[in-house]
FIGU-480349 format. One line per 3 residues: number of its first residue (from 1); their letters; for each residue y, z, x of N, C-alpha, C. Coordinates in nm, 4 decimals. Layout:
NUM> a> Y,Z,X,Y,Z,X,Y,Z,X  ...
//
This chain:
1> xxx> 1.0490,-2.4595,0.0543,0.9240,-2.4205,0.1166,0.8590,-2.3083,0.0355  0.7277,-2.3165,0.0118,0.6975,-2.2186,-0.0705,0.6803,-2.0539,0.0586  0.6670,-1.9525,-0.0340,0.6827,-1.8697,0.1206,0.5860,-1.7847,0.0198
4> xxx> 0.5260,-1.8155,-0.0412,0.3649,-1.7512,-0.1317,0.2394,-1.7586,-0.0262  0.2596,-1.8130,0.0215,0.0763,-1.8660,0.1556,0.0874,-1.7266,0.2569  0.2165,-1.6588,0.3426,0.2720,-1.6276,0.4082,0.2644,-1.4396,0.3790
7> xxx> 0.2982,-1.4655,0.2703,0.3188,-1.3295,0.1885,0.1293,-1.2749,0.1801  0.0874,-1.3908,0.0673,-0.0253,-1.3128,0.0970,-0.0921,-1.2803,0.2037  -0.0493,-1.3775,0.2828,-0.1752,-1.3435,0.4527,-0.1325,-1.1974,0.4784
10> xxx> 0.0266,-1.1911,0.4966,0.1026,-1.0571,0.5379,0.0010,-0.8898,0.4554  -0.0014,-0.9671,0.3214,-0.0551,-0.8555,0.2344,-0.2113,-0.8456,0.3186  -0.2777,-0.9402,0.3090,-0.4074,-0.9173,0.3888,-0.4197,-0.8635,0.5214
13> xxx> -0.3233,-0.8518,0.6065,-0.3831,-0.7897,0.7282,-0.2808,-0.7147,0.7111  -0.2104,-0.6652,0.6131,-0.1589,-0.4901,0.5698,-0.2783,-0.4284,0.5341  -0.3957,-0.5021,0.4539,-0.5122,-0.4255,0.3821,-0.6145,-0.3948,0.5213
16> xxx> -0.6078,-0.5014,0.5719,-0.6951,-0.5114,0.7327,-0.6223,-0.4013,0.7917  -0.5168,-0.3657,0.8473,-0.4961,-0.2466,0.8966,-0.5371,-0.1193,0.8138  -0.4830,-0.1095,0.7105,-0.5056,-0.0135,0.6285,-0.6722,0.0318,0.6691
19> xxx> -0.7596,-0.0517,0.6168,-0.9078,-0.0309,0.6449,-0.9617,0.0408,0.8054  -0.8400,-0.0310,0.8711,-0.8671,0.0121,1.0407,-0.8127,0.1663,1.0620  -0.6861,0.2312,1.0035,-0.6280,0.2860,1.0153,-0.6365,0.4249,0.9508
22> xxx> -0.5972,0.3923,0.8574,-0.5862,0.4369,0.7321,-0.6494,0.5040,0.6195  -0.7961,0.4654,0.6407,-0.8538,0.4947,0.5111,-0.9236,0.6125,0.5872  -0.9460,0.6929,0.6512,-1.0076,0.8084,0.6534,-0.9157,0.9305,0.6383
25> xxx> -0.8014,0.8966,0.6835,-0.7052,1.0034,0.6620,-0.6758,0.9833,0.5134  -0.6127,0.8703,0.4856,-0.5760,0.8633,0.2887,-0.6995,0.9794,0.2707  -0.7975,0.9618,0.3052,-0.9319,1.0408,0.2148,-0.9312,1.1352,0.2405
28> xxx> -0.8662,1.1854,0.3415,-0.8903,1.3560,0.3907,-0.7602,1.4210,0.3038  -0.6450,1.3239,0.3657,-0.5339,1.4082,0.2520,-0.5638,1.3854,0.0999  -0.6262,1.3060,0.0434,-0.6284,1.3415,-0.0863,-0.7261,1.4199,-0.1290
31> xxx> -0.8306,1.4422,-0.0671,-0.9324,1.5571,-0.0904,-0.8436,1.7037,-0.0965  -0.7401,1.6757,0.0112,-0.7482,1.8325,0.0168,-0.5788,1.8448,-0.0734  -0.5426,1.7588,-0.1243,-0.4328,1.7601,-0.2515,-0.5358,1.7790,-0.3700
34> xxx> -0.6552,1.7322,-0.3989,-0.7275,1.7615,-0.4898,-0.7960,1.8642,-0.4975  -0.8068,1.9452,-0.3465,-0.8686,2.1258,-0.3708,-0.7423,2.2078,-0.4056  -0.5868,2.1272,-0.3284,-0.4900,2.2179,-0.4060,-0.4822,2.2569,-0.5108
37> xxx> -0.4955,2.1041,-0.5832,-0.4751,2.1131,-0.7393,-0.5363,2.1599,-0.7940  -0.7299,2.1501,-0.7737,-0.7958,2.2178,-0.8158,-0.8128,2.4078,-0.8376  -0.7392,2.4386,-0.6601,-0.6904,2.5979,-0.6392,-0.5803,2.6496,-0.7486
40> xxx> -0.5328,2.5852,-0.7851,-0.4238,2.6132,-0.8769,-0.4457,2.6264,-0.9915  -0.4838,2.4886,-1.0633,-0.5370,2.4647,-1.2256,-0.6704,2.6393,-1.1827  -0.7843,2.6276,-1.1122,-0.8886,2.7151,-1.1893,-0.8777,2.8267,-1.0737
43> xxx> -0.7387,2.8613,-0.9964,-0.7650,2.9660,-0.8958,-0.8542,2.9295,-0.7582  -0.8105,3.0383,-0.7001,-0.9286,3.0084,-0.5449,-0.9954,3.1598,-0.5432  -1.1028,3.2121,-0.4346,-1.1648,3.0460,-0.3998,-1.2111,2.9606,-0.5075
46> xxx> -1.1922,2.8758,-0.4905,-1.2271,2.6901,-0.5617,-1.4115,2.7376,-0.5729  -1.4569,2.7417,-0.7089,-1.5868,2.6703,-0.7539,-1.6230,2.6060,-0.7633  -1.7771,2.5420,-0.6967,-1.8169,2.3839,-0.7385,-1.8473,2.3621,-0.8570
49> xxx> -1.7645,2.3356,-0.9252,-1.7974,2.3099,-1.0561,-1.7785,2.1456,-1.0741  -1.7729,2.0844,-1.1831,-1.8211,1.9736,-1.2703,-1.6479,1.8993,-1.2454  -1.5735,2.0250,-1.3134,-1.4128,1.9470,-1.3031,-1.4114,1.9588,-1.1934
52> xxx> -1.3756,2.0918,-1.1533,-1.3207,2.0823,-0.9216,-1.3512,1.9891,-0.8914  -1.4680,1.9317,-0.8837,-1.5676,1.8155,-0.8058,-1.4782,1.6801,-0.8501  -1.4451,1.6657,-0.9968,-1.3668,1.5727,-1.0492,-1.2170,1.5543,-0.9925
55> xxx> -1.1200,1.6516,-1.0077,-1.0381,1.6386,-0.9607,-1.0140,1.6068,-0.7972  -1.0712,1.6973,-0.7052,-1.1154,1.6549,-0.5513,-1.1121,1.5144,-0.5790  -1.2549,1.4354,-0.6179,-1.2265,1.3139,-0.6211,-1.1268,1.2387,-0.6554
58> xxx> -1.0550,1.2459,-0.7805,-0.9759,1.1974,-0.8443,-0.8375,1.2078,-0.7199  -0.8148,1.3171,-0.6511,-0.6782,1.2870,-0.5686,-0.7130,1.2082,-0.4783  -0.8656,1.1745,-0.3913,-0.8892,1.0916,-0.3162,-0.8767,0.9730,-0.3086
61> xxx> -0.9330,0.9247,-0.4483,-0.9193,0.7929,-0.4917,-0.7299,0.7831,-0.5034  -0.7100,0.8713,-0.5396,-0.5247,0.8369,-0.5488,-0.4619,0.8641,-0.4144  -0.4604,0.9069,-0.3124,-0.4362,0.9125,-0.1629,-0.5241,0.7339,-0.1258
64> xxx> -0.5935,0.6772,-0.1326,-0.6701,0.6193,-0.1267,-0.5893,0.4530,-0.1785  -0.5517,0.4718,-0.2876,-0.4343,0.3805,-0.3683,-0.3911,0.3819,-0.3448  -0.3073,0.4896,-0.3259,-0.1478,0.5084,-0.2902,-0.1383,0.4547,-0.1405
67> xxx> -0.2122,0.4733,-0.0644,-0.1402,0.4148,0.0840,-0.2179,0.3448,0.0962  -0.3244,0.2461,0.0825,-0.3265,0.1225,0.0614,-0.2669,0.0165,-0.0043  -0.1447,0.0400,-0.1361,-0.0647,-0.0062,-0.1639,0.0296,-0.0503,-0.0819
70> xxx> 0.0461,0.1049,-0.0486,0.1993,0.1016,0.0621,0.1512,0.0395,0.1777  0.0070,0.0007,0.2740,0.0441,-0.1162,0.3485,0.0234,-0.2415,0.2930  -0.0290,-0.2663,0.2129,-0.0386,-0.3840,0.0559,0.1011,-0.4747,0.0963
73> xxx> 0.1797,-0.3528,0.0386,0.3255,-0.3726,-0.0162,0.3960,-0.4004,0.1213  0.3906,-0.3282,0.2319,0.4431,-0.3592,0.3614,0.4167,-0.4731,0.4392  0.3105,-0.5169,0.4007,0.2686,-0.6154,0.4745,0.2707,-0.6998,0.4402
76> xxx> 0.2706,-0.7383,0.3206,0.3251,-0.8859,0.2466,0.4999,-0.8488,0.2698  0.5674,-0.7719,0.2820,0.7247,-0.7724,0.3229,0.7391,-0.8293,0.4439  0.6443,-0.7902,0.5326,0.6503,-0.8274,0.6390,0.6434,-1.0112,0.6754
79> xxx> 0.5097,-1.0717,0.5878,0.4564,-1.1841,0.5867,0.5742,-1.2493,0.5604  0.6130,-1.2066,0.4563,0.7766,-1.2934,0.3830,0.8977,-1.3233,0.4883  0.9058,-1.1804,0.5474,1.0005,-1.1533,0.6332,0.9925,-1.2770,0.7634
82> xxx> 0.9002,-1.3045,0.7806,0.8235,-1.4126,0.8907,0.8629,-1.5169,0.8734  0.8069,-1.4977,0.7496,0.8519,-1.6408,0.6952,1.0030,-1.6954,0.6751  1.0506,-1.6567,0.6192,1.1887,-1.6419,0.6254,1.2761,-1.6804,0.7573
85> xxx> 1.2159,-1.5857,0.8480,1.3573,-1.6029,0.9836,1.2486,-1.6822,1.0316  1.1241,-1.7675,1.0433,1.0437,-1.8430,1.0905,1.1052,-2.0484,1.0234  1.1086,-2.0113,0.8914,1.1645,-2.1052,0.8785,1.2430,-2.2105,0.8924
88> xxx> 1.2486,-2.3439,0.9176,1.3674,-2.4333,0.9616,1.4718,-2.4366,0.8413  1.5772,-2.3970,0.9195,1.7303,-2.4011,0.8336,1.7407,-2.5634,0.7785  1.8253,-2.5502,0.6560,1.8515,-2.7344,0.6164,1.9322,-2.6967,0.5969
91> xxx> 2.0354,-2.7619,0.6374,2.1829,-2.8176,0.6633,2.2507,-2.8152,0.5019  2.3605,-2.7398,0.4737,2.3670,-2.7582,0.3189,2.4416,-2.8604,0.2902  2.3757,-2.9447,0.1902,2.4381,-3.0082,0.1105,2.6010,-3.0664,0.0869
94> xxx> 2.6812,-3.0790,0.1626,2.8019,-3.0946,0.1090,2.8500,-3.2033,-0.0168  2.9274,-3.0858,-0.1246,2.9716,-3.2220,-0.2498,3.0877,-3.2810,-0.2162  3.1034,-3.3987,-0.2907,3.2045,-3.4517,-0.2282,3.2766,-3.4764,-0.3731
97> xxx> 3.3815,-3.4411,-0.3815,3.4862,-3.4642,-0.5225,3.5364,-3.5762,-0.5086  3.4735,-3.7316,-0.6340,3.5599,-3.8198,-0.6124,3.6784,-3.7971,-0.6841  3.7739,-3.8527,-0.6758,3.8976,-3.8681,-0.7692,3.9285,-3.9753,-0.8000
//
């Protein structure tokens, strides 16, 4: 049985939650991992400058990846997983040794 049809659906309504769930917080924590980083690399308080502004973004978009992956990745485990204990068992094969 192929268990590829299953997986991706799983991956798709990991992304469907994600979108429901998910994506405003990913964006808040990576904004504010990107004023860390930014507090650090050029000091605080943080200037609006050209990079700050860059980096801010840059952790967002990566908070943003990063746990949309991870329900990506969870949810096609899941789809599989379905699939799997959903599946009809086949009876194995027995060989038979002539002599």
């Amino acid at each position: 049985m192929n268990r590829k049809t299953p997986t991706l659906i799983g991956a798709a309504v990991g992304l469907a939650a994600f979108l429901a769930i998910a994506l405003l917080p990913a964006l808040l924590y990576g904004g504010y991992a990107g004023v860390l980083l930014a507090g650090g690399l050029f000091g605080t308080p943080v200037q609006p400058t050209f990079l700050v502004r860059a980096l801010i973004v840059f952790g967002m978009v990566m908070g943003v990846t990063g746990v949309g992956s991870l329900f990506a990745v969870g949810g096609a485990a899941i789809g599989a997983a379905v699939s799997a204990l959903a599946a009809p068992t086949e009876k194995p094969v027995e060989h038979q040794v002539k002599a």
